[in-house]
N, C-alpha and C positions, 0 to 999 in steps of 0.2 A: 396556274391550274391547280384545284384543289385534289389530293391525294386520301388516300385514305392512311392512317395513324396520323395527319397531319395536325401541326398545330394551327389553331386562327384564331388569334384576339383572346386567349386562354380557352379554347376550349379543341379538343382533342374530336378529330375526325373518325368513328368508328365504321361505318355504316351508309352509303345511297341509297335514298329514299324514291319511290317513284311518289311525284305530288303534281297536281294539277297546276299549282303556284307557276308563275309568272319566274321566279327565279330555282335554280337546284336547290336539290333538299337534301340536308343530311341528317342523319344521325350521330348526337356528338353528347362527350361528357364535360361536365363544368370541373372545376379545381375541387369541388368535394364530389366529386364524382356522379353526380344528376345528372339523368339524360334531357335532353335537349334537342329539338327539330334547331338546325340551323338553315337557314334561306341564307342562298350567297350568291350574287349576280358580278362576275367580272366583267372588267371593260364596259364600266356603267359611261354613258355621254352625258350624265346630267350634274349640274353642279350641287357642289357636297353641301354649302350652307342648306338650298333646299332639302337634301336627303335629310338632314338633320332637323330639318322643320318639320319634315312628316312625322319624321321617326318620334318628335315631341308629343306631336298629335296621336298615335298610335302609341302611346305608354301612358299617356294622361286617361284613354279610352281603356286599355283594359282594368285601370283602376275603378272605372267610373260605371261602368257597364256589365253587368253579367252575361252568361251565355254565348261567350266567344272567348276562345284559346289566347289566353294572356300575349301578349309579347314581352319579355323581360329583359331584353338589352338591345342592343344595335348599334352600328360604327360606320367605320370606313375603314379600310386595310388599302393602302396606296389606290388605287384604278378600281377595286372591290366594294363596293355595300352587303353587308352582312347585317342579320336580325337574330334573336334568341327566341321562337316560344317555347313554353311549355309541351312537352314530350305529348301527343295523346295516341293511342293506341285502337282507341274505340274503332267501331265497325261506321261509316259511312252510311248516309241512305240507298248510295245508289248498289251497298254492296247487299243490302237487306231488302230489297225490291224483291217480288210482290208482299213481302210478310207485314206489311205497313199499311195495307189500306184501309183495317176498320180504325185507325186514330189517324187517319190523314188533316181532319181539322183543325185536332189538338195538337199536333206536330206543326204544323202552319201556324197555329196562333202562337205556340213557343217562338216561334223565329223570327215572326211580323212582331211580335215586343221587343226580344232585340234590336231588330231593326229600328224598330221606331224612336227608341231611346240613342240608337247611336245618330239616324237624320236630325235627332231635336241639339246632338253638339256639332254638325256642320257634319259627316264621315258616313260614307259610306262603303256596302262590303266592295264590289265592284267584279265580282265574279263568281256569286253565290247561286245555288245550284245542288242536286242531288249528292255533285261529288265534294262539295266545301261543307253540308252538315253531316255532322255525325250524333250519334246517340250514345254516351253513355252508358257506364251499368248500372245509373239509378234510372234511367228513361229516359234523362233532358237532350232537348235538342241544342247541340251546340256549335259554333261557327267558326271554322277554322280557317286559315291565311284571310282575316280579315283585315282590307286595306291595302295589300301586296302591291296592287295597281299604283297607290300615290308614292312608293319607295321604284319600283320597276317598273313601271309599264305597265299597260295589257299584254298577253301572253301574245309572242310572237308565231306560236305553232298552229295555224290552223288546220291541222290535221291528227290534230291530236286529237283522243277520243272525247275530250270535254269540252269538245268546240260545239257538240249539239247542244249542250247549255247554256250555251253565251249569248247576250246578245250582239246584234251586228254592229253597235259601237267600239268595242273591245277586240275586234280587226280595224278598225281605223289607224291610217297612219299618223300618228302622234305629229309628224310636222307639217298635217293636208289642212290649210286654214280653214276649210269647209270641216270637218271631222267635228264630232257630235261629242258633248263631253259625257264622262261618265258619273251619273250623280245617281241621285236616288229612286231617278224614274226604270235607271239600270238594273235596282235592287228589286222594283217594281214584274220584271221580266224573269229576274231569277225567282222570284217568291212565286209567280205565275209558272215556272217552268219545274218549280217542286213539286208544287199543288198537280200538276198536270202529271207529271210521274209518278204519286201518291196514288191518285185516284183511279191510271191505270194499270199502275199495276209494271210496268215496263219502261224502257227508254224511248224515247222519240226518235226516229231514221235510223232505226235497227236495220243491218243488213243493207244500209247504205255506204258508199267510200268517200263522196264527194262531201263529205258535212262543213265543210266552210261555205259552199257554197247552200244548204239546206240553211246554216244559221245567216245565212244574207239575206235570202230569199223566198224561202218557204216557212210556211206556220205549218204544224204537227195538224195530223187531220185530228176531228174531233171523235173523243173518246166513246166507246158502247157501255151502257150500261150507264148513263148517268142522264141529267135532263139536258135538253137544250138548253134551258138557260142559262148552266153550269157552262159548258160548252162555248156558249156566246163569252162568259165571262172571262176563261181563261182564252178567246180568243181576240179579244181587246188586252188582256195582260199579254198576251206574244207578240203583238201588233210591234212591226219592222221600226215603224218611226215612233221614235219618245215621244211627240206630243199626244200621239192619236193613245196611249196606254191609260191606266189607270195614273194618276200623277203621283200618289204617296199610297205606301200599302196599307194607312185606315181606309181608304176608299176601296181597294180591293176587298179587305176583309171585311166590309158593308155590303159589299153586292154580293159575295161570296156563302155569308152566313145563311141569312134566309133558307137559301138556297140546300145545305148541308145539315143543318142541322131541323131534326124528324125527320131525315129525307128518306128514302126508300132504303136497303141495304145494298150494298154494293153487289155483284157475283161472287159468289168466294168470300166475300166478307161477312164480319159479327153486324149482328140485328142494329136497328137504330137505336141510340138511348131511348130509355124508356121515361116515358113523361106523357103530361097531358097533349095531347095530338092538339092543334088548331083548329076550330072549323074552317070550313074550306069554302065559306064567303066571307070572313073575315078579313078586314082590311089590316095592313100594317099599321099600329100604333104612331101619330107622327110625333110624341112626347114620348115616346121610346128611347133611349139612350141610343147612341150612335156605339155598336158592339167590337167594332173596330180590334184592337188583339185582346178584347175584356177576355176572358173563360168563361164560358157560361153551361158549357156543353156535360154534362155529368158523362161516367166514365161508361164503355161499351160494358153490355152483360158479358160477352167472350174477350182475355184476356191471350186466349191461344197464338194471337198475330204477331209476337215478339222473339226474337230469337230467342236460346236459352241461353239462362245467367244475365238477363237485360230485365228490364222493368219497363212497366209501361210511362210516357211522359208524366209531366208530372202532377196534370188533372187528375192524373188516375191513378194516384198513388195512394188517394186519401178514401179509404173503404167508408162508408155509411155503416154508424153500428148502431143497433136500436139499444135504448136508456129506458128505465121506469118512469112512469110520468113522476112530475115532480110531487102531487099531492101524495102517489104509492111512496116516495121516498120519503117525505117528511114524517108519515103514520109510522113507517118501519123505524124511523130513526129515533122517533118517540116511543116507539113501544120497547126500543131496546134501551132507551136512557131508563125509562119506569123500570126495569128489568135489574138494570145494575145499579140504580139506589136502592129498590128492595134489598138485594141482597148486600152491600155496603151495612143498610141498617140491620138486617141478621145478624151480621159479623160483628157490630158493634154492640150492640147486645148480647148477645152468648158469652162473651168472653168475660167480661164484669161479672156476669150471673155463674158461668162456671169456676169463677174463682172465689165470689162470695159461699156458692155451694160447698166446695171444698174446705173453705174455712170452718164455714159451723158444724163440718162434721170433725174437726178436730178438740179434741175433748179439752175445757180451759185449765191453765195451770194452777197448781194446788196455792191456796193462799196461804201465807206467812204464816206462824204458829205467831198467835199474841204473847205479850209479855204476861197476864195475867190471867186468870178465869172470873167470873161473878158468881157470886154465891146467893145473890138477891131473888134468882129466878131457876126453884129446885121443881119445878112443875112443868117446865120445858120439855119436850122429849126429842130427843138425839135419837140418831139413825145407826144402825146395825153396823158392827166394823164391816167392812170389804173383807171376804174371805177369800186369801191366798191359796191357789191351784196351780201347782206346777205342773200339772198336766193338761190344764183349760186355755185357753186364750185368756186377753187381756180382759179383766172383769171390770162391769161397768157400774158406774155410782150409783145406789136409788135415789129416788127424786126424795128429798126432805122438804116437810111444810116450814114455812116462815114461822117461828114464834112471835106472839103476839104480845105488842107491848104498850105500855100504860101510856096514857098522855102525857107529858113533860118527864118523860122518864130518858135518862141516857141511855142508849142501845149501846150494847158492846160487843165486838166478834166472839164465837165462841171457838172455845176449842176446837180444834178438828185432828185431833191425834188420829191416824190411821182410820180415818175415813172420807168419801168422796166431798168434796165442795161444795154446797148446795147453793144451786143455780136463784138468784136472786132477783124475783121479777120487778120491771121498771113500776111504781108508786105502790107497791105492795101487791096488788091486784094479781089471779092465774093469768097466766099467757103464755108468750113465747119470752125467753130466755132473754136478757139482754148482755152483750159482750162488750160494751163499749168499743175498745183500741182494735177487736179483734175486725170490724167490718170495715170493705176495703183499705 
């Protein structure tokens, strides 16, 4: 008998859990102390090689599969089978009923692609239902004790409160040679008995006691507020015998679509998605893809239907944001490139020009006094000393004419004993100044 501080297979008993699962639930921590849902079934009658062939099967799948609560260990303890998922905490649908019914389709098709990807490796849930999905705080819809059936049994309790979601195979006695197995026409029944609790809003044989016998023998009356064809649909998805159901849940969600999506708004629910309506002599496309768990349904205008701190699934996590067309964004993207090579080339220009400026307003340095003077050229006229002013600012040279000199004659510097330089224009000619070294 498990206890609670108990040890089992390393992991520490803190806490009983109530769970729909087929085996006890607890609450436990692992050797680094992570919580951990344990499922434990004592005084199992079935042999351990099989336990361990499922148990293969159900660790291979939650590697392989999204949208369902991992399993992360499993064993035997003497007469025991024990399993490890992942701890989840999230809210259930059936604990968030009615606040679910304008994303009831996108909730369904979250689940029917799980599903679908675990029927294509051979596995299915085998007692899926309002109370085995749960929602996340980013929206998704996710599948918890998936499999429990191929490790334990079907749940022996038919008087438990999740027996109005089962189907009537999952009360068969496991050793009645006639007994109907549980496959994926199973999952067919619970993905029909979600939809059907989505859409109203409530549980099926509410204020009923005998629900074993309701899930043997009676199908839920059909729902107010939606069409009959909707109605017919989930009334072949409840249908008592596996053959007479939808057989895989692409088939369900083919007859189901149509049907849902532009449909009218629910009671109490957000408007239909908005989109172009259908004309209503328009035949169904028969080159139409088969829509089976595609997503196609864009997200409801009202997001109000979600508990708080929960998000909506995950169609409708992704807002629509309107962009500039692409020709507005190229112009703008060109007129900003023109924008910043203009100014690149200002900046490359100003700065040479303000440095050459600077330059020629510094006055050039005095030249060397020659070693000699000439005496050949007494007709030259020489410029007035620079008269010193200790009281004046820096006094500036006057300009001196070039003297003029003979053809073949040697030119020699003159003197410039205490006077300014005379600026010496390039081939003789007025102009501007020429400084050689001095420009950049």
């Amino acid at each position: 008998m498990v206890i609670l501080g108990q040890e089992l297979a390393g992991y520490t008993i803190v806490a009983s859990l109530d769970s729909p699962a087929p085996a006890e639930a607890y609450r436990a921590l692992d050797a680094d102390g992570r919580e951990v849902t344990l499922y434990v079934q004592e005084g199992m009658g079935i042999d351990a090689d099989a336990f361990r062939g499922a148990l293969e099967r159900l660790l291979s799948l939650s590697a392989r599969v999204h949208g369902i609560v991992p399993v992360i260990a499993g064993g035997m303890e003497g007469d025991a089978g024990w399993i490890a998922a992942r701890q989840s905490d999230d809210p259930s649908v059936e604990d968030l009923l009615p606040r679910l019914r304008s994303v009831a389709y996108e909730l369904v098709v979250d689940v029917a692609r799980t599903l679908g990807a675990a029927h294509a490796l051979g596995l299915s849930h085998g007692d899926l239902g309002p109370h085995t999905v749960v929602i996340t705080g980013q929206g998704a819809a996710v599948l918890r004790a998936f499999g429990l059936h191929l490790l334990f049994g079907a749940p022996e309790d038919a008087m438990a409160d999740a027996a109005r979601y089962r189907a009537p195979e999952l009360f068969n006695d496991a050793h009645d040679p006639h007994a109907r197995a549980i496959d994926q026409r199973t999952d067919v029944y619970g993905l029909g008995m979600l939809l059907y609790c989505l859409l109203g809003g409530e549980r099926p044989f509410d204020g009923r006691d005998d629900l074993d016998v309701c899930a043997l023998d009676e199908v839920p009356p059909p729902l107010e507020g939606v069409s009959a064809q909707v109605n017919e649909a989930l009334t072949r998805a409840l249908s008592k015998d596996p053959d007479a159901r939808f057989q895989t849940v692409h088939e369900l969600m083919a007859a189901v679509r149509p049907l849902l999506v532009g449909a009218a708004p629910l009671a109490g629910g957000a408007p239909p998605p908005r989109g172009p309506r259908p004309q209503a002599a328009a035949a169904p496309s028969l080159q139409e893809s088969a829509p089976d768990t595609e997503r196609s349904v864009p997200a409801p205008a009202s997001r109000n239907t979600l508990p708080t701190g929960t998000l909506p699934p995950e169609a409708m996590r992704h807002p629509v944001v309107e962009i500039a067309a692409p020709r507005s964004r190229s112009n703008v993207l060109l007129a900003g490139g023109a924008l910043l090579l203009v100014a690149l080339t200002s900046a490359a220009v100003a700065v040479p020009l303000s440095s050459y400026i600077a330059q020629r307003g510094i006055p050039p340095p005095p030249a060397e006094p020659p070693a000699h003077a000439s005496d050949s050229h007494h007709n030259e006229s020489t410029a007035s000393p620079v008269q010193c002013d200790p009281g004046a600012s820096e006094a500036v040279g006057p300009a001196v004419e070039a003297p003029a000199t003979k053809a073949g004659a040697t030119r020699r510097a003159e003197p410039a004993p205490l006077v300014a330089t005379p600026a010496v224009e390039a081939k003789g000619s007025p102009g501007q100044p020429w400084y050689g070294d001095q420009l950049f």
